[in-house]
C-alpha positions in Angstrom: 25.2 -46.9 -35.7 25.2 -43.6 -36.5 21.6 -42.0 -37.5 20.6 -38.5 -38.8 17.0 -37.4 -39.3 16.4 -33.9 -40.9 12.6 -32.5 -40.0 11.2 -28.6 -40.6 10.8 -28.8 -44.1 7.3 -27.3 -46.3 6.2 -25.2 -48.6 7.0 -21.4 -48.5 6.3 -18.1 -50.3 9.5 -16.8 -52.1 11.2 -14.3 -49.3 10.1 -16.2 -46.3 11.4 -18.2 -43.5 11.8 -22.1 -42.5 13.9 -23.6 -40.1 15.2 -27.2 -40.3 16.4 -29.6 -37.7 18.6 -32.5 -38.2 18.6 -34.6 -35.1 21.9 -36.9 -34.8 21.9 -40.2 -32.5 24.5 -43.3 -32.1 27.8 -41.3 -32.8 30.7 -43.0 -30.6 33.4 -40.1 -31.8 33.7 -36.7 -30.3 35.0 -34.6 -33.2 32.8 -34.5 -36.5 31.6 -32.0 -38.7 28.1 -31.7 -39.4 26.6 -30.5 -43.0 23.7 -29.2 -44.7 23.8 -30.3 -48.4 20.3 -29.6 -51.0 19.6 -31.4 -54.3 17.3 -29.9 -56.7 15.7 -31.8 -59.6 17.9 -33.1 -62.1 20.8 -31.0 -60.3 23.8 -32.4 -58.5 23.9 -32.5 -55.0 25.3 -29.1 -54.1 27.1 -28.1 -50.4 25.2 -25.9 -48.2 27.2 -25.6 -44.8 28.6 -27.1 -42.4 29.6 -26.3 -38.4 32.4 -28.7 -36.3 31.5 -30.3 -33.2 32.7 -26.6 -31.1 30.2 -24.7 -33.2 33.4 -22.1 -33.7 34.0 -23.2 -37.7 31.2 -22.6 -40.0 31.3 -22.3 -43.7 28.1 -21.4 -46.3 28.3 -21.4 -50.2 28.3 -18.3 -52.0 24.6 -19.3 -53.1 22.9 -18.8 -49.2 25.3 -16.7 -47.5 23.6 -13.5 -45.9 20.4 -15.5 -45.7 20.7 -18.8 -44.3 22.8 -19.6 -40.4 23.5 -23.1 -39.7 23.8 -23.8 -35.8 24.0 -26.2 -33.1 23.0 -27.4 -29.4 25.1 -30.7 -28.7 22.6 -31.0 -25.7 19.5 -32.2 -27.6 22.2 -33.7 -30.7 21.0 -31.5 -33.2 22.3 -29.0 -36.1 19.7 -26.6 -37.3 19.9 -24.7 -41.0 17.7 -21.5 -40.4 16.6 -20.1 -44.1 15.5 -16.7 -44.4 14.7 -15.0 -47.7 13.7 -18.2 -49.5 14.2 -17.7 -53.2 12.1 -20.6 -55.7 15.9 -21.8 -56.7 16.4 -22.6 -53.0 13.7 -25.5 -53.6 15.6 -29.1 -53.3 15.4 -32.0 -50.9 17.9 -31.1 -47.9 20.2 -33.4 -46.3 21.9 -33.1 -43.7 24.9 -35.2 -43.5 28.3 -36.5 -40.9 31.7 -36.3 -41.2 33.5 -38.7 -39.1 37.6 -38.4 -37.7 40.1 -37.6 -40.1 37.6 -35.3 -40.9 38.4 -34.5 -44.3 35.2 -34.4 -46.5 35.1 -30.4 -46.3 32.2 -29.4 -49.0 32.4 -32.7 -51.2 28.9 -34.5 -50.4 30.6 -37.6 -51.1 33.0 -37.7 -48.7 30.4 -37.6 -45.9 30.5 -41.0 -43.9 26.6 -40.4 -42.9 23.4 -39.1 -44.2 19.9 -38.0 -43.4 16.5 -39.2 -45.5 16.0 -35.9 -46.1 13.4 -33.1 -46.2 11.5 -31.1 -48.7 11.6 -27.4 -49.4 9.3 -25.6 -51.6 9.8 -22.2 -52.3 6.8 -20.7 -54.6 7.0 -17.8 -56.7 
């Protein structure tokens, strides 16, 4: 049974830093794709990044690219989303979540097989 907990989340001053952890246990498969999705209030869940198994393919939305680097260290089974430049729309509960073999969910939340609880971020003005 597959289980993701996300951790690193808090409360942060608009243009600085957190670092969030999303620790992975119980997968049986060797290829997946891990991903960082965020959901604000009253907003849709919206894709963040994601990184394969290798580390080699990573993607960002338009929204946090320049400022936020999504990484990996498969020897302690954990992704981690670093955020730098925080920005008060950045503020959303962030999940990190598992795609599974065809691996085929790509950006669409709702094709991941497995999710996180979550963690908050709050970026003040």
């Amino acid at each position: 049974q597959v289980q993701l907990v996300e951790s690193g989340g808090g409360l942060v001053q608009a243009g600085g830093s957190l670092k969030l952890s999303c620790v992975e246990s119980g997968r049986t498969f060797t290829w997946y794709v891990m991903g960082w999705f965020r959901q604000a209030p009253g907003k849709e869940r919206e894709f963040v990044s994601t990184i394969n198994w290798t580390g080699h393919n990573i993607y960002y939305a338009d929204s946090v690219k320049g400022r936020f680097t999504i990484s990996r260290d498969n020897a302690k089974n954990t992704v981690y989303l670093q955020m730098n430049s925080l920005k008060p729309e950045d503020t959303a509960v962030y999940y990190c979540a598992m795609d599974r073999p065809p691996l085929q969910a790509g950006t669409t939340a709702a094709l991941y097989d497995y999710w996180g609880q979550g963690t908050q971020v709050t970026v003040s003005s």
